[in-house]
C-alpha positions in Angstrom: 104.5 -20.0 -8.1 106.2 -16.6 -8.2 109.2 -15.1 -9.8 111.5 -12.6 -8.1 112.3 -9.5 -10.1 114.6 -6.6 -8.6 113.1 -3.0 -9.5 115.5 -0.4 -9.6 114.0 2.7 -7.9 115.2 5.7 -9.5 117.8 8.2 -8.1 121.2 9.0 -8.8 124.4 7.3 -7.6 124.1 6.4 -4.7 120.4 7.5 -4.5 119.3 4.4 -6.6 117.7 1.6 -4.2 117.1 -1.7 -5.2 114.1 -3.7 -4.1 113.3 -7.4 -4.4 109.5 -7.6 -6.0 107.8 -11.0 -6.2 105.6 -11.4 -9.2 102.5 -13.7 -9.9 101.5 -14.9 -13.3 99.3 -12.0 -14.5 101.1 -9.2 -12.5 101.3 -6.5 -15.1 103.8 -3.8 -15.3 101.1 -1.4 -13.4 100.8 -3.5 -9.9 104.4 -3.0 -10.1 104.4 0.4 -10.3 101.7 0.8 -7.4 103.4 -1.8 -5.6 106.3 0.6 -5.3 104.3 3.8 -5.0 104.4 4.9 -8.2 101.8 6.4 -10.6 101.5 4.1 -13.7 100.2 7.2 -15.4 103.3 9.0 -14.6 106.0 6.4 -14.8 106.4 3.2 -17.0 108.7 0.5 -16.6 111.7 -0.8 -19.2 113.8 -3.9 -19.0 117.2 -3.7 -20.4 117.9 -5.9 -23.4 121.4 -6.1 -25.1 122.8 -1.9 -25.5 119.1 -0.4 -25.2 116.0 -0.4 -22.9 112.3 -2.5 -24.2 109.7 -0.1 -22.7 106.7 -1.9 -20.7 103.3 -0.3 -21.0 100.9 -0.6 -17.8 98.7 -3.3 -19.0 101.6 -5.7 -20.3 101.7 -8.5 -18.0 105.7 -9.2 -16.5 105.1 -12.4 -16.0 105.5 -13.2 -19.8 108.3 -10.5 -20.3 110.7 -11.0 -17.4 113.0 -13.5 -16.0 113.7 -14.3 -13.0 116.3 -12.3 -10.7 116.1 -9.6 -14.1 116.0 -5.9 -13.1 113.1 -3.6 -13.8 113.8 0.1 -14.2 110.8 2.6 -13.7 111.5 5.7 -16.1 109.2 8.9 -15.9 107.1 9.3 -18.8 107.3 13.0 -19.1 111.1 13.3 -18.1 112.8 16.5 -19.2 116.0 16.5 -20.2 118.3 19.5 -20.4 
């Protein structure tokens, strides 16, 4: 059994791809990230809830967090603004 999740690479405008991930019971929030090429000690992922953003750590398991067709949105962790 597997849920579908869409992870929404980052880029800007037009930039931004998006990329249907199938997820297993215990898939955590890391095998996403290296999944996609992405360094879970660089980058974590957030799921957006309501006006704001919940922020996933590597080790928390989607399978539990997510539902299905929701999108996933890696964020740097050490973005600078300005």
């Amino acid at each position: 059994m597997s849920k579908k999740v869409t992870l929404i690479m980052p880029g800007a405008g037009e930039d931004r791809e998006a990329r249907d991930a199938p997820i297993e019971p215990g898939t955590t929030a890391a095998d996403l990230l290296k999944a996609a090429n992405l360094d879970p000690e660089q980058w974590l992922l957030q799921l957006r809830r309501g006006d704001g953003f919940i922020s996933l750590s590597g080790g928390d398991v989607l399978w539990d967090r997510v539902q299905e067709g929701e999108k996933v949105f890696p964020a740097a962790k050490n973005m600078t603004v300005g």
